[in-house]
N, C-alpha and C positions, 0 to 999 in steps of 0.2 A: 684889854688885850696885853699879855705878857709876851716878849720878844724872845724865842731862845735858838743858841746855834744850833744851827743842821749839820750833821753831819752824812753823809755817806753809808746807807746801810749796811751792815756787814763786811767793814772795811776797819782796818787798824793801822796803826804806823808805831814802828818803835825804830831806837838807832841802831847802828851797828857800826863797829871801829873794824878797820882794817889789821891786815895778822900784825904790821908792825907799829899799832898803835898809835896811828895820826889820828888826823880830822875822823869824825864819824859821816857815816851816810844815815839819810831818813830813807828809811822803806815805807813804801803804803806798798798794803800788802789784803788782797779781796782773796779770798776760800770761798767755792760753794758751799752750801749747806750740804749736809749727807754724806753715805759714808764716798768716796772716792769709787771709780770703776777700778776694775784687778789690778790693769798694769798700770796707776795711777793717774792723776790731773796731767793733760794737759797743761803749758807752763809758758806764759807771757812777761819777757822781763819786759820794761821799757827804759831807759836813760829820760836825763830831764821832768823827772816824775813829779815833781810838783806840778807842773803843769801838762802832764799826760795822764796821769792816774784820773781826777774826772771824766776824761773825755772813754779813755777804757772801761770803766766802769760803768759808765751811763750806755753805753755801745752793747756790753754783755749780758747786763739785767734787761732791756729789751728786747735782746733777740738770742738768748738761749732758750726761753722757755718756750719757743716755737722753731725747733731744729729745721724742719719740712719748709718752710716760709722765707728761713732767713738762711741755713746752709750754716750755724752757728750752735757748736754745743759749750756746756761749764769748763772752765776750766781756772788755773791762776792767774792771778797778774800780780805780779813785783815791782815796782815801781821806785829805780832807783834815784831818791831827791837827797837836798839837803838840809840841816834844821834850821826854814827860814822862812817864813808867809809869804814871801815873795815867788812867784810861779819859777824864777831863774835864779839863781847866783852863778853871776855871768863869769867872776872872776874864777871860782873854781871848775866849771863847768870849760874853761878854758885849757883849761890842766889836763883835766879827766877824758874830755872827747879830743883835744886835739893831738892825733901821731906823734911820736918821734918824725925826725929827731928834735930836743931839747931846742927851745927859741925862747928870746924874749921882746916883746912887744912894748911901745910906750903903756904908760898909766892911762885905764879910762875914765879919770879925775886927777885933775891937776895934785900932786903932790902924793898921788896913793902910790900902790906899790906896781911895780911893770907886770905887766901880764905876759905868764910864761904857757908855753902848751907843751906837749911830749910826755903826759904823764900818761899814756893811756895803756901802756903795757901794765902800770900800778890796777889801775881800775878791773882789768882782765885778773887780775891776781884775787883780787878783791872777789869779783862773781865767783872762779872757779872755787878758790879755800875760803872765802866766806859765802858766798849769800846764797850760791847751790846747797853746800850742806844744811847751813841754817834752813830753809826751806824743806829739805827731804827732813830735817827731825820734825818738823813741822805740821807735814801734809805730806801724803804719798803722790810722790810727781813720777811721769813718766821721763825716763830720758830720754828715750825716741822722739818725745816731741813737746822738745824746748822750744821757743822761737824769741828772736830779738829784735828788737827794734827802737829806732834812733831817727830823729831828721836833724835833717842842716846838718849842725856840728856833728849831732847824734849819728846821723846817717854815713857821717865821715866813718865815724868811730865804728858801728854794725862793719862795715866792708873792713876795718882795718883787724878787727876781730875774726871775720870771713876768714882772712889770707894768715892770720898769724895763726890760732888756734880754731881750725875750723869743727872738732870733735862737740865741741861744749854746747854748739844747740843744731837743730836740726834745719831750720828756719830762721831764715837773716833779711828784716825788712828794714831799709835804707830807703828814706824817704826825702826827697831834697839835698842830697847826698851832698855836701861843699868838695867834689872830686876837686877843681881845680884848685885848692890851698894849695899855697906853698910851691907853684908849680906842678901841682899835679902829681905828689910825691907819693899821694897812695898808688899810683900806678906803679913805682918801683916794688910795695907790698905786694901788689897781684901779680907782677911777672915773677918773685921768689917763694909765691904762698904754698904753702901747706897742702898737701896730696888730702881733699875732702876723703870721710869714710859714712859708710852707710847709702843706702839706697836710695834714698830720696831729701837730699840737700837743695832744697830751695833759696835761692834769693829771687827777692822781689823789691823791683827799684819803682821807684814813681815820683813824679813833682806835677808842679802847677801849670798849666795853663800860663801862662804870666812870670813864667821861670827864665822861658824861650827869647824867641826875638824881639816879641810885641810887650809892650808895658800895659797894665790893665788900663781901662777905660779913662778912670778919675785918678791915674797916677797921672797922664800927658796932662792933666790940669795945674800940675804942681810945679813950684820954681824949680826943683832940681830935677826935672825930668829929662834934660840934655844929661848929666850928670847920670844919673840911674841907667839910660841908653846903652852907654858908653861903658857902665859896669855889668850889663847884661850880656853885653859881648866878651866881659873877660870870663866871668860865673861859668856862660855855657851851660847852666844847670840840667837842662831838659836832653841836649845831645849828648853830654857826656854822660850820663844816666842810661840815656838807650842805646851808644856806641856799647858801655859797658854791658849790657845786661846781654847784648848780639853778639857780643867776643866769649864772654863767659857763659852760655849757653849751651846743651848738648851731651852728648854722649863720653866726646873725648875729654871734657871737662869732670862730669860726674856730676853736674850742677845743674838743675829743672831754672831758669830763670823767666821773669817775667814784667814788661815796663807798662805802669800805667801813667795816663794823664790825666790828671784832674780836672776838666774844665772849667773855667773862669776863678779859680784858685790864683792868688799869689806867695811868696815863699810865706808869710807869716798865718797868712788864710787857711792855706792847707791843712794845717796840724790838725786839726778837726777830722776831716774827712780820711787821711792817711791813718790817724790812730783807728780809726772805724774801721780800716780796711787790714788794719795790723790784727784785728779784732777777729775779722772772718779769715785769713790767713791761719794766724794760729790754734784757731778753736774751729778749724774747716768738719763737718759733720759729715760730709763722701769722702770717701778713700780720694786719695790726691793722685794725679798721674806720676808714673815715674818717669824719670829720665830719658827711657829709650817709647815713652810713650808720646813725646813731642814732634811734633812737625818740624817737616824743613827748616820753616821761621822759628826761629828762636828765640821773636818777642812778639809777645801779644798785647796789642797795644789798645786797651778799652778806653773809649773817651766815652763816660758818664759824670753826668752833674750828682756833686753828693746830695 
């Protein structure tokens, strides 16, 4: 028996430098076969791609090729990583998802360097003048329907991207969104954000089960579980998630929103099940409702186990 790597079918990564010639990012980067429909692909960026690009992947080659079954057609994924086998590089991922304004945080190893966040107006730079265009010479995308998506940090980052430059996708999934960083400083972005355009601007927020008040099952088994208690009441993950998606919902908005929960999900659990749902989001197979197509409630809130 000969042992050899697997790769991902139909999938590729190459680098890409930003316009003022820093660090590069890794793209993985999945095209359907064939030629493209008129007005192009369908287009799923995600943040943290080293460790999203699998799980998108395995999500789309399943269930495009049964649209009626799964509510799922082909489309892109872009997956923005960095050059490193490791699922995270926590330190730049630091930089890139976390807001302004500019901060710097102790070292998370004695003697490294401090960890700064506020880069993420760069990164928005980076999508718009690099990684969109590179992608349309590429593959015909549709611009109608980009969609992005992010958790945790990432999810920070989708909302901080919502309110500064809301044109760039059409579709903004924020999953475990960290609102409360910082004090809660993206709320300052949402009450100065950006007038959305076009007719059907989606955001869709959701987290775990286990985000909320209750610690999962086999966390109360754990020495720091007073600890972890006592951080879930700072997080708030799950109410500030769905207070958001209930303010920014509606008509007078211009924004279709919608909150799910995961059931028996915790923040690190989740990523699985949200990338899957970032999956049927952006590559939705029925016309989407619009805006003034929403009920009164202005969050819909599905508790299914992925």
């Amino acid at each position: 028996m000969t042992e050899q790597v697997y790769t991902l079918p139909g999938t590729v990564h190459f680098d890409l430098e930003p316009m003022d010639g820093g660090n590069p990012y890794r793209i993985f980067l999945f095209v359907p076969k064939g030629e493209p429909p008129a007005d192009g692909w369908p287009l799923l960026v995600t943040t943290d791609g080293n460790a999203t690009f699998p799980f998108a992947v395995a999500s789309i080659v399943t269930q495009a090729p049964y649209p009626t079954g799964t509510n799922v057609d082909w489309g892109v994924i872009a997956a923005i990583g960095y050059p490193t086998n490791e699922p995270y590089d926590a330190f730049r991922r630091a930089w890139d998802l976390g807001p302004p304004p500019i901060k710097s945080y102790p070292p998370y190893v004695e003697g490294g360097p401090p960890v700064r966040i506020g880069g993420s107006g760069q990164l928005l730079d980076f999508i718009e003048h690099r990684l969109l265009p590179k992608l349309d010479a590429m593959t015909r995308i549709d611009p109608t329907r980009r969609s992005l998506f992010g958790h945790s940090f990432g999810g920070l980052f989708a909302l901080y991207a919502l309110f500064e430059r809301p044109w760039l996708f059409a579709r903004w999934i924020a999953a475990s969104p960290t609102i409360y960083w910082e004090a809660s400083e993206i709320l300052n972005n949402e009450a100065g954000r950006q007038p959305v355009s076009g007719p059907d601007v989606f955001l869709y927020l959701s987290a775990g089960e286990y985000e909320g008040d209750e610690l999962a099952p086999f966390q109360y088994r754990s020495d720091d579980a007073a600890s972890r208690s006592e951080k879930r009441k700072v997080e708030r993950t799950v109410s500030l998630a769905r207070e958001m998606a209930d303010r920014l919902g509606g008509p007078a908005t211009g924004i279709r929103t919608q909150f799910e929960l995961f059931v028996g999900q915790t923040h690190m659990s989740v990523l699985g099940p949200a990338v899957n749902r970032a999956v049927g989001v952006a590559f939705e197979h029925a016309p989407p409702m619009t805006v003034t197509d929403q009920t009164t409630s202005k969050v819909n809130i599905r508790k299914e186990k992925p």
